[in-house]
NUFI-439280 format. One record per atom (N, C-alpha, C): x, y, z; residue number from 1. Coordinates in steps of 0.05 Angstrom, whole numbers, plus 5000, padded with zeros to 4 digits. Example, Ala and Ser with C-alpha at 12.3 -4.5 7.8 and 13.67 -1.06 7.14 Angstrom:
REM NUFI-439280
<r x="5264" y="4886" z="5156" seq="1"/>
<r x="5246" y="4910" z="5156" seq="1"/>
<r x="5264" y="4934" z="5156" seq="1"/>
<r x="5257" y="4955" z="5142" seq="2"/>
<r x="5273" y="4979" z="5143" seq="2"/>
<r x="5258" y="5001" z="5157" seq="2"/>
REM end
This chain:
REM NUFI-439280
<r x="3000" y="6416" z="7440" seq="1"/>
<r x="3022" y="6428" z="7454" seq="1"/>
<r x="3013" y="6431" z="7483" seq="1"/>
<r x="3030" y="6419" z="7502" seq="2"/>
<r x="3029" y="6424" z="7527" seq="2"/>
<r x="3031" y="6458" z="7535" seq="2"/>
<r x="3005" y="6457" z="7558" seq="3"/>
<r x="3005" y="6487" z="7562" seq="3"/>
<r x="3027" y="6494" z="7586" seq="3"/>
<r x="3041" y="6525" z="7562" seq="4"/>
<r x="3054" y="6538" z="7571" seq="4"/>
<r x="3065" y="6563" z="7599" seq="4"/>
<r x="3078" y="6565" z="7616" seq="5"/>
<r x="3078" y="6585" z="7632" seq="5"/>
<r x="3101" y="6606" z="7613" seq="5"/>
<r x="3089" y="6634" z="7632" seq="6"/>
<r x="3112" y="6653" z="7615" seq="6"/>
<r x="3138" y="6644" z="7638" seq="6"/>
<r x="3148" y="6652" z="7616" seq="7"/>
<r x="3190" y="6635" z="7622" seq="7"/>
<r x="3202" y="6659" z="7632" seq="7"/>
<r x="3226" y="6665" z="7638" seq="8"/>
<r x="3234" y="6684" z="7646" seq="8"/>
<r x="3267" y="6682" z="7635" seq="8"/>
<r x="3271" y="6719" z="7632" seq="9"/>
<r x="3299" y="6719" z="7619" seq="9"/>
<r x="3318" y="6710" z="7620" seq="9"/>
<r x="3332" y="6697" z="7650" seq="10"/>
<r x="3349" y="6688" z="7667" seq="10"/>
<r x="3342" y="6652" z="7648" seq="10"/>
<r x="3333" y="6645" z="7650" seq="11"/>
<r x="3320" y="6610" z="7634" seq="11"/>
<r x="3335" y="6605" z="7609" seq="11"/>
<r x="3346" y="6638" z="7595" seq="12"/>
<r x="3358" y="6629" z="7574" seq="12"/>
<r x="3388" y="6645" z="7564" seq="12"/>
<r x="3406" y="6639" z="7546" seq="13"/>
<r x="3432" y="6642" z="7542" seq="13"/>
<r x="3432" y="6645" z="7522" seq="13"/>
<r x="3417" y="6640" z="7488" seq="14"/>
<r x="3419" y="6660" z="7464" seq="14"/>
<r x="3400" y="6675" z="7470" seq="14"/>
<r x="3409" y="6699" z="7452" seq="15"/>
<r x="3387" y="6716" z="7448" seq="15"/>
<r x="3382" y="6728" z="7417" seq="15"/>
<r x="3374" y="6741" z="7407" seq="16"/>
<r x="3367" y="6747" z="7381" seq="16"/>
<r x="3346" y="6769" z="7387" seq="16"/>
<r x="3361" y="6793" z="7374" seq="17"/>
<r x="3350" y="6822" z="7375" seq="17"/>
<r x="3326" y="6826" z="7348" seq="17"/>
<r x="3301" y="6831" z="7359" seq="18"/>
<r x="3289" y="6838" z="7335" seq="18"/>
<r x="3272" y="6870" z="7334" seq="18"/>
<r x="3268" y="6882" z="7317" seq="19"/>
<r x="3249" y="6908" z="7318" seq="19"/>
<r x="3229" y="6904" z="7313" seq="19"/>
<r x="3207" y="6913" z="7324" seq="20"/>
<r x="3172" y="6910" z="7312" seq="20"/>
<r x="3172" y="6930" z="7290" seq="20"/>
<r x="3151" y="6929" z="7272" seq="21"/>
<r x="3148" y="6942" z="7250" seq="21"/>
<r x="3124" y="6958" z="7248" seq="21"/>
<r x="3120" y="6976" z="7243" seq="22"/>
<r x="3087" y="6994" z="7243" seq="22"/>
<r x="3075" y="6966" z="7225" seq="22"/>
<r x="3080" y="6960" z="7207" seq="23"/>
<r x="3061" y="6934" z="7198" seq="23"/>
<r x="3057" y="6918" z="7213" seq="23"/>
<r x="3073" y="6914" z="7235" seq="24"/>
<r x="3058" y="6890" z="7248" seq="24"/>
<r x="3039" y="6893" z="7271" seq="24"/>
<r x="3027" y="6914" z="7267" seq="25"/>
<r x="3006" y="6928" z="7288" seq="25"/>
<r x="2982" y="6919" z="7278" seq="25"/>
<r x="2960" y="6904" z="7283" seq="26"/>
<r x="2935" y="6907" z="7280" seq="26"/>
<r x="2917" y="6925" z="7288" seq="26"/>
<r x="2893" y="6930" z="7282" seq="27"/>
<r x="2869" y="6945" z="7287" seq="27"/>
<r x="2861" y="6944" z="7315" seq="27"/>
<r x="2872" y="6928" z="7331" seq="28"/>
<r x="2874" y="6928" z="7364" seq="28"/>
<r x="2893" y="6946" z="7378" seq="28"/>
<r x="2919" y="6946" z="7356" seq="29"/>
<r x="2936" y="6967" z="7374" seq="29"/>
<r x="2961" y="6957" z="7386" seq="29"/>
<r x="2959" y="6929" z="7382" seq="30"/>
<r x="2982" y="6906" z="7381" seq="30"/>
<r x="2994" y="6895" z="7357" seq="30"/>
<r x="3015" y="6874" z="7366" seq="31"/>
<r x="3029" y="6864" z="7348" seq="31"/>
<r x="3009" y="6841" z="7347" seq="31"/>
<r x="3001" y="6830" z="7314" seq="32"/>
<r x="2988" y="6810" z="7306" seq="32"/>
<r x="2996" y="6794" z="7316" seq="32"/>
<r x="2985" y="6765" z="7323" seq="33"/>
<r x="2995" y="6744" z="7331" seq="33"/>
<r x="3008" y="6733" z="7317" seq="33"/>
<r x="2995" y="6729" z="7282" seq="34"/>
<r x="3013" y="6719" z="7268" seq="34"/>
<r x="3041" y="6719" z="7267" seq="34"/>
<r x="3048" y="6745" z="7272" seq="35"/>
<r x="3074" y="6764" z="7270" seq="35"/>
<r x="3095" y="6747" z="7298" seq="35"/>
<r x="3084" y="6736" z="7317" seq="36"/>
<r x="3103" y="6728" z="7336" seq="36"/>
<r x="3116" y="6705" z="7319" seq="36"/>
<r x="3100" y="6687" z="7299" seq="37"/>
<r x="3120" y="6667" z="7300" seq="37"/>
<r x="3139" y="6666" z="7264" seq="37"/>
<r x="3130" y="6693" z="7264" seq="38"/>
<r x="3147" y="6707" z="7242" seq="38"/>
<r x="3176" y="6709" z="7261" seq="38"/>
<r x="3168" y="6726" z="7279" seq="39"/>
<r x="3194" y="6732" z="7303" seq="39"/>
<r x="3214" y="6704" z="7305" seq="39"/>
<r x="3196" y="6683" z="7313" seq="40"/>
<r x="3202" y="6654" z="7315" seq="40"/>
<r x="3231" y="6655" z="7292" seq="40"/>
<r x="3213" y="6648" z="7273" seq="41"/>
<r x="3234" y="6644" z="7254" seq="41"/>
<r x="3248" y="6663" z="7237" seq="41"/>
<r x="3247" y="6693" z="7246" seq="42"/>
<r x="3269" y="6704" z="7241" seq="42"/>
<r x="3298" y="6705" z="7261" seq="42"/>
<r x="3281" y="6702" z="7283" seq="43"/>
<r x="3305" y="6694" z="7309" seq="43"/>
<r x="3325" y="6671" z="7301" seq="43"/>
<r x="3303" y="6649" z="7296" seq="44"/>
<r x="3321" y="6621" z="7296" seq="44"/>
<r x="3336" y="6623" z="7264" seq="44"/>
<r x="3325" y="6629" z="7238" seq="45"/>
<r x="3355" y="6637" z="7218" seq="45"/>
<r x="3361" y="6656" z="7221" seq="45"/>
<r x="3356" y="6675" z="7231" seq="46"/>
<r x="3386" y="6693" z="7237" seq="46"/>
<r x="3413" y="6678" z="7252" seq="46"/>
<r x="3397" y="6662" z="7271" seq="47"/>
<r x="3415" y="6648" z="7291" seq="47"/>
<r x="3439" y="6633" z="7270" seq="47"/>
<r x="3422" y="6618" z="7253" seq="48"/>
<r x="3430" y="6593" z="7233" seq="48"/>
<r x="3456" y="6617" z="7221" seq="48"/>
<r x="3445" y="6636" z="7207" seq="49"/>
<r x="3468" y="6646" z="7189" seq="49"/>
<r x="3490" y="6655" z="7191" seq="49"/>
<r x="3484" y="6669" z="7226" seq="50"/>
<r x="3513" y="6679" z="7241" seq="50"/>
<r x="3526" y="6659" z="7247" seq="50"/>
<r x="3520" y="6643" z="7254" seq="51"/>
<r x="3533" y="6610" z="7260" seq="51"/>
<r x="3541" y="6587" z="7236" seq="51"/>
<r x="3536" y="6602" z="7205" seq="52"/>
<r x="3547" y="6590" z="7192" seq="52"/>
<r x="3526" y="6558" z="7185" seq="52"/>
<r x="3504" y="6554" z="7200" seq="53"/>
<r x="3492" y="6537" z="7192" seq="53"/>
<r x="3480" y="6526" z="7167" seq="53"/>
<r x="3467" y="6557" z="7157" seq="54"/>
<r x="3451" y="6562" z="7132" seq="54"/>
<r x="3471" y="6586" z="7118" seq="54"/>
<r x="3469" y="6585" z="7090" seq="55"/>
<r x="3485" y="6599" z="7071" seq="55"/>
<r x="3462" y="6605" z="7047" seq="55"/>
<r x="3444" y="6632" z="7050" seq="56"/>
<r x="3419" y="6641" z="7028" seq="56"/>
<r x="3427" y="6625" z="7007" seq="56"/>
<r x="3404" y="6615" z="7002" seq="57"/>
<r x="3418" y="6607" z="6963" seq="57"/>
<r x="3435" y="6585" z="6961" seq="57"/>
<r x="3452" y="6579" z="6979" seq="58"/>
<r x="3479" y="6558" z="6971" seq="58"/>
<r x="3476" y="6540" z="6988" seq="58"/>
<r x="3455" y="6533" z="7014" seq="59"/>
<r x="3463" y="6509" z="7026" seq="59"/>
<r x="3444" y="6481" z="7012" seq="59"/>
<r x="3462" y="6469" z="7018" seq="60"/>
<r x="3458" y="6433" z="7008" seq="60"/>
<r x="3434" y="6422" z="7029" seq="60"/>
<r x="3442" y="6435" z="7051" seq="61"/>
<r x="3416" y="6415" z="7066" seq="61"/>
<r x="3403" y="6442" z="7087" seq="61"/>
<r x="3376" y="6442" z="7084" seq="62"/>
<r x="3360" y="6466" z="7099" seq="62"/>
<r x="3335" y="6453" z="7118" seq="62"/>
<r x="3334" y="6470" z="7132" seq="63"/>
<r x="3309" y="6461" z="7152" seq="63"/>
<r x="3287" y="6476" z="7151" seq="63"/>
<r x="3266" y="6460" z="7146" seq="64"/>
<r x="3241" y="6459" z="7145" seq="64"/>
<r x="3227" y="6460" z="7175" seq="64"/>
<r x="3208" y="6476" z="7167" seq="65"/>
<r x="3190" y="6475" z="7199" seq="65"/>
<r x="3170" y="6455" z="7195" seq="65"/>
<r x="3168" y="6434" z="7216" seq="66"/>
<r x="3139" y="6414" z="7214" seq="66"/>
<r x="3117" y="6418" z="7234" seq="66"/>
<r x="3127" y="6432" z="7257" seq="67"/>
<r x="3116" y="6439" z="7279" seq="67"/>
<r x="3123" y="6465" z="7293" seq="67"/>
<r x="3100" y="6477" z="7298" seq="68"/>
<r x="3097" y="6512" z="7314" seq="68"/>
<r x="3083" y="6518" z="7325" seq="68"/>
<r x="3085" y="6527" z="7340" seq="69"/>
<r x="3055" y="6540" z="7370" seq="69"/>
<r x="3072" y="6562" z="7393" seq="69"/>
<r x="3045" y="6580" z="7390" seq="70"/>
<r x="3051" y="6601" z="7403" seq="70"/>
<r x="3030" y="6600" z="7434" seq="70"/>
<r x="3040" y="6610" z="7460" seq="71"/>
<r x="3022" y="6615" z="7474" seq="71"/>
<r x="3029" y="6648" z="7487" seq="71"/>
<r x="3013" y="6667" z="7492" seq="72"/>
<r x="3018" y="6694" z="7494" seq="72"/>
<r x="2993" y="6700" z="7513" seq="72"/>
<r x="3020" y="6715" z="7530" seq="73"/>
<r x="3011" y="6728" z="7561" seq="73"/>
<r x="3021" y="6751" z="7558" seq="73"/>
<r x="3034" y="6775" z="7541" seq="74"/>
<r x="3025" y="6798" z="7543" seq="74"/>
<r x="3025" y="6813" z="7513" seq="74"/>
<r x="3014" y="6839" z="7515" seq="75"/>
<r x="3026" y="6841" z="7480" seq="75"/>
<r x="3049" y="6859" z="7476" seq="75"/>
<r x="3056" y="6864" z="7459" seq="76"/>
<r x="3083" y="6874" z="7443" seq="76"/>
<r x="3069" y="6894" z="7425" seq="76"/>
<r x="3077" y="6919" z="7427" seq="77"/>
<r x="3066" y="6942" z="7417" seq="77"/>
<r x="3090" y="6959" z="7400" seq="77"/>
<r x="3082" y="6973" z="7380" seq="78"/>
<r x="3109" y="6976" z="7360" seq="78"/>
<r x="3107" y="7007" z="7377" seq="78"/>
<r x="3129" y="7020" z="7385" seq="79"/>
<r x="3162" y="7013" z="7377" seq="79"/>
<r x="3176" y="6988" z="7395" seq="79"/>
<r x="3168" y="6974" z="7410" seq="80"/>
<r x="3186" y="6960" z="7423" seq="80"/>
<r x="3208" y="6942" z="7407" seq="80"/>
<r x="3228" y="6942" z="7423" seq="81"/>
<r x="3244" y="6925" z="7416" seq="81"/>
<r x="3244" y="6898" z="7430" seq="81"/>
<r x="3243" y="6871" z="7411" seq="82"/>
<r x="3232" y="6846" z="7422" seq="82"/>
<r x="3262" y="6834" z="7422" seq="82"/>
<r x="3270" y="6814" z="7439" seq="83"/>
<r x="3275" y="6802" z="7451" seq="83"/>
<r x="3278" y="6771" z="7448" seq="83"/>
<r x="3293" y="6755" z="7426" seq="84"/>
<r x="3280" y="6726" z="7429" seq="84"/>
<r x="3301" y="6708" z="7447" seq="84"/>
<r x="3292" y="6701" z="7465" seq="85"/>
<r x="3309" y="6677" z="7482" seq="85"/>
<r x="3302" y="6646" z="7468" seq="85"/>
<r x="3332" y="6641" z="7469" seq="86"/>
<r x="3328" y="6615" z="7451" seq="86"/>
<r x="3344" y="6586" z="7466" seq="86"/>
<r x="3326" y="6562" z="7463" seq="87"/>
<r x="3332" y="6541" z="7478" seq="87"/>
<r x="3332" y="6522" z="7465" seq="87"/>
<r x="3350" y="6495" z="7461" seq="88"/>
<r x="3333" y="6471" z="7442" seq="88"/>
<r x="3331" y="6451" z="7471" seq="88"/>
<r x="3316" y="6445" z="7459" seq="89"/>
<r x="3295" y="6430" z="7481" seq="89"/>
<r x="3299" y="6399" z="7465" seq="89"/>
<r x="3308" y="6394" z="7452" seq="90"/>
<r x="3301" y="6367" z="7437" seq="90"/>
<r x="3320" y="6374" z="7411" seq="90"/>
<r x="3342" y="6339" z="7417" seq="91"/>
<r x="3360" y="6341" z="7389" seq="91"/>
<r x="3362" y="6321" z="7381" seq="91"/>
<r x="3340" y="6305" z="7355" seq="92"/>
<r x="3347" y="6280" z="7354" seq="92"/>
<r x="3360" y="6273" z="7332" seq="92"/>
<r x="3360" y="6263" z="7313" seq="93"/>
<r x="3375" y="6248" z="7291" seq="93"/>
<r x="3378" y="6279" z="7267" seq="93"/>
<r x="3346" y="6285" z="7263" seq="94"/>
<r x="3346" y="6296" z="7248" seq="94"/>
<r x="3334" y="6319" z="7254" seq="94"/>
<r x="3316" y="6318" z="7274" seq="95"/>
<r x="3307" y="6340" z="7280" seq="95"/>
<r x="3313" y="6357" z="7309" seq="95"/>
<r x="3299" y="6381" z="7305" seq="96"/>
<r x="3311" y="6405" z="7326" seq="96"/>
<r x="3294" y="6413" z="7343" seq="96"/>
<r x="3283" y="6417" z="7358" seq="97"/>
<r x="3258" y="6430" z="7377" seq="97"/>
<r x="3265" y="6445" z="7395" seq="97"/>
<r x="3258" y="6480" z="7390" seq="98"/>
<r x="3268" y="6502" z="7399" seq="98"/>
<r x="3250" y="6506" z="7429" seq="98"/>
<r x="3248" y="6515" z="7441" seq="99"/>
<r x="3238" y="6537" z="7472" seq="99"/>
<r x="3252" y="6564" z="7459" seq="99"/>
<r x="3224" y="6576" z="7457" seq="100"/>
<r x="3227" y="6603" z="7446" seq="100"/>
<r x="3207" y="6632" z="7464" seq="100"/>
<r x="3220" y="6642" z="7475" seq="101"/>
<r x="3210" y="6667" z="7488" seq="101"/>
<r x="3215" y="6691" z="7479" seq="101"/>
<r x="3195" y="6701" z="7470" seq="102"/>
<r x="3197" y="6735" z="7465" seq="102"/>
<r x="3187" y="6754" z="7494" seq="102"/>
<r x="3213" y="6768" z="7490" seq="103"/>
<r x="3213" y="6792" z="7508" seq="103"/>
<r x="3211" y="6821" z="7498" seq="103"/>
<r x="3201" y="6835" z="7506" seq="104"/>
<r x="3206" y="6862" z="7496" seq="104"/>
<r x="3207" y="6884" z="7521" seq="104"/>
<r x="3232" y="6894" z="7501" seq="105"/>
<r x="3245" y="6924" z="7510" seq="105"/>
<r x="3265" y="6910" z="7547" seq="105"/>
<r x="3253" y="6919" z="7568" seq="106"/>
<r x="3269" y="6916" z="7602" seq="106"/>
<r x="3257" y="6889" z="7615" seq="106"/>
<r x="3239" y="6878" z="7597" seq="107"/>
<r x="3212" y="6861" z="7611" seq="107"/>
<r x="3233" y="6829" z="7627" seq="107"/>
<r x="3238" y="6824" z="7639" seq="108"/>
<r x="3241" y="6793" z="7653" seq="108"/>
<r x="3224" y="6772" z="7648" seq="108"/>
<r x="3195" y="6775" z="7646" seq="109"/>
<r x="3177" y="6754" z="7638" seq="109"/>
<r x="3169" y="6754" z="7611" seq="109"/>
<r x="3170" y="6736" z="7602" seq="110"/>
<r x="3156" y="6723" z="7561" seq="110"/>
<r x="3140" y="6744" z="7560" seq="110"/>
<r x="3129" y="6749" z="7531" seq="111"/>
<r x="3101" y="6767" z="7533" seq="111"/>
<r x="3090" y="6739" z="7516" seq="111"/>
<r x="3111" y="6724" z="7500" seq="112"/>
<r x="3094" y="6699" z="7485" seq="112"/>
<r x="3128" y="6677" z="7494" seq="112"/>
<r x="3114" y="6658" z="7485" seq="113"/>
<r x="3138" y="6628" z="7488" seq="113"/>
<r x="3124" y="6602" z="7467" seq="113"/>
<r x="3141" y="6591" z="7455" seq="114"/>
<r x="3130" y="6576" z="7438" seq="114"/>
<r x="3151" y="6555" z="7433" seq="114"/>
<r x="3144" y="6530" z="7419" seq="115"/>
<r x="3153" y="6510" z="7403" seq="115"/>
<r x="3164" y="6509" z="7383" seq="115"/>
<r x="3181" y="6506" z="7369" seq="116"/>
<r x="3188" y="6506" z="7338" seq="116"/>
<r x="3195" y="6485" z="7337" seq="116"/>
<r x="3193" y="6462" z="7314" seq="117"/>
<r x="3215" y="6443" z="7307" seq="117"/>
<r x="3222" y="6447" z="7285" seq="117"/>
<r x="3249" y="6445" z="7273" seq="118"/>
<r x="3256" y="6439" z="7243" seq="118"/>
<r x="3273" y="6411" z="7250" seq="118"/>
<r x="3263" y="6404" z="7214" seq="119"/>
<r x="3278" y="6376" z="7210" seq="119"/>
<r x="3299" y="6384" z="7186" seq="119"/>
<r x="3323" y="6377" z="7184" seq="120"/>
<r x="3337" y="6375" z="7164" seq="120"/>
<r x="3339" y="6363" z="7144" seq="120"/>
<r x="3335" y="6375" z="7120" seq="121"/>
<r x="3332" y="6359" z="7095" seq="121"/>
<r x="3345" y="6373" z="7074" seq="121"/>
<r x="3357" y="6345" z="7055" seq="122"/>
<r x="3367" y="6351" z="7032" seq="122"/>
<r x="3354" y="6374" z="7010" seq="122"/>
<r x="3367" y="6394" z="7008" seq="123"/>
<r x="3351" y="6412" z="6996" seq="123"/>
<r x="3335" y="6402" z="6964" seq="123"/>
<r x="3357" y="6378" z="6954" seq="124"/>
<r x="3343" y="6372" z="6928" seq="124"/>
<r x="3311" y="6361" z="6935" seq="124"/>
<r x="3316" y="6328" z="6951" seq="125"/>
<r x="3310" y="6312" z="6949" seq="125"/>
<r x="3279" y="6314" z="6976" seq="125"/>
<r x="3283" y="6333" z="6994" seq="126"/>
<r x="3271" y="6345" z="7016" seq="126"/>
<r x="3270" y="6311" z="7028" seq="126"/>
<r x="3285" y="6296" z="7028" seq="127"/>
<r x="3283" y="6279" z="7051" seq="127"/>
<r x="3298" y="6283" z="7077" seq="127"/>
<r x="3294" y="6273" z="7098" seq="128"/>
<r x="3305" y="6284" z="7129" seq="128"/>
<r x="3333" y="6271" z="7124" seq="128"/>
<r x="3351" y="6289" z="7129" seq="129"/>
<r x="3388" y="6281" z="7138" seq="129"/>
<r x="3398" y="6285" z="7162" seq="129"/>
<r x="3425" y="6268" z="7171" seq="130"/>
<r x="3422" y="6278" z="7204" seq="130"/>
<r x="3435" y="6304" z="7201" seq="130"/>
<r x="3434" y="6305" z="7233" seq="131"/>
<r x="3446" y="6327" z="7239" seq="131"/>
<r x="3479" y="6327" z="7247" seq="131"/>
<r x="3495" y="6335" z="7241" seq="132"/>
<r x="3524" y="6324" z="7247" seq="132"/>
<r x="3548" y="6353" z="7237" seq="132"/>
<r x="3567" y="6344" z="7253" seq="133"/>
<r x="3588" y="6363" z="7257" seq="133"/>
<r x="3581" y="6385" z="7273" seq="133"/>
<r x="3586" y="6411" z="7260" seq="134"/>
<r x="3585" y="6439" z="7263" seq="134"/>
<r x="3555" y="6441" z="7275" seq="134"/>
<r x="3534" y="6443" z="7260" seq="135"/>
<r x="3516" y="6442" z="7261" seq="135"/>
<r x="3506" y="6426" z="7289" seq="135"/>
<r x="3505" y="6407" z="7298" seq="136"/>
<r x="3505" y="6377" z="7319" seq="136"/>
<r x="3517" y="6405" z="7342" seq="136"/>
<r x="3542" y="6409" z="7334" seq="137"/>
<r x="3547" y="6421" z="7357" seq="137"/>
<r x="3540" y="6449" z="7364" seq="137"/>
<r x="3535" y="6457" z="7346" seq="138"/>
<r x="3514" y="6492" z="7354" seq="138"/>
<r x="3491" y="6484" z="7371" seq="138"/>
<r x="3478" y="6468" z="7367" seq="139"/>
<r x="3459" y="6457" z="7386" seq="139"/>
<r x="3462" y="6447" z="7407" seq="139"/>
<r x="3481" y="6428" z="7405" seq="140"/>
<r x="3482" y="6418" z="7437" seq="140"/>
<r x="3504" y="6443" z="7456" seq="140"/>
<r x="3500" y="6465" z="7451" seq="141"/>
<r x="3515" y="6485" z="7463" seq="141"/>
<r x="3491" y="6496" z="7483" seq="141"/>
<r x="3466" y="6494" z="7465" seq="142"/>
<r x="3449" y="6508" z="7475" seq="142"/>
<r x="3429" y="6488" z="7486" seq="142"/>
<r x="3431" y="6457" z="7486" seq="143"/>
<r x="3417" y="6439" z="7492" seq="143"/>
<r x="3404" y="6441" z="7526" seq="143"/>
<r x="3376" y="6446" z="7534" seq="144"/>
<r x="3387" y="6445" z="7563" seq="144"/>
<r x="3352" y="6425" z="7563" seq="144"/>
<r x="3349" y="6418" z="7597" seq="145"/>
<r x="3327" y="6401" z="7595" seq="145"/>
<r x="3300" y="6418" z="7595" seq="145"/>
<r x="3284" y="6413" z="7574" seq="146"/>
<r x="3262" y="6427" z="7580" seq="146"/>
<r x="3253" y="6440" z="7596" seq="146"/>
<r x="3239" y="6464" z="7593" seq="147"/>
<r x="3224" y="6487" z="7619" seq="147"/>
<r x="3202" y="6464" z="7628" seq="147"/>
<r x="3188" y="6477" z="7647" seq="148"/>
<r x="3164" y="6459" z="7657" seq="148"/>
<r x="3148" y="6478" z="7654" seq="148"/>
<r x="3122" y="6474" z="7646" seq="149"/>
<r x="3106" y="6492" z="7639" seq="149"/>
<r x="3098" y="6507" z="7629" seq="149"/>
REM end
């Protein structure tokens, strides 16, 4: 993964509200790293479910993550409230590639920014399906050209 700069709030147009948790504090006094790209993908299906993308339990075709990376320039300390700015950066046949910034609480600059891709696949069969309709177009709402850095 090409190295990242922190992004700034203004860079992006969804957002997705999340709370930190006393569990996600390590022995440092921060939020685990792990825990950011928990954030990741609670941001991005929450996004899916309000938008009708994904349906718990009942959808025919779901997306899988194949690719993730986090880079983090400040930390996130519980109680804050985090912040996810969300971008797709990449929409191809079948797959999705997010620009993802966590903010927390008044902050303008990332404290982390990362990568996600999911690919769409048949939930039976887990082979890749495109992407089309409803779906096709939740994304290219949010489609913009990659950040630099």
């Amino acid at each position: 993964m090409t190295r990242l700069t922190a992004s700034h709030r203004s860079d992006y147009s969804l957002f997705r509200t999340l709370a930190t948790r006393w569990g996600d504090v390590d022995i440092y006094g921060h939020v685990n790293n792990v825990v950011y790209l928990a954030y990741f993908d609670t941001a991005i299906n929450g996004w899916y479910l309000d938008e009708g993308m994904l349906r718990m339990g009942k959808s025919e075709k779901i997306f899988l993550v194949v690719e993730t990376g986090a880079q983090y320039f400040a930390e996130i300390k519980f109680p804050d409230t985090v912040y996810a700015g969300i971008s797709v950066m990449r929409l191809g046949k079948s797959s999705v590639t997010f620009d993802i910034a966590l903010f927390t609480n008044d902050a303008e600059t990332a404290c982390a920014r990362g990568q996600y891709t999911h690919v769409l696949v048949d939930q039976q069969t887990r082979r890749p399906v495109a992407i089309e309709g409803h779906t096709r177009h939740c994304f290219e709402k949010y489609l913009v050209k990659p950040l630099s850095g």
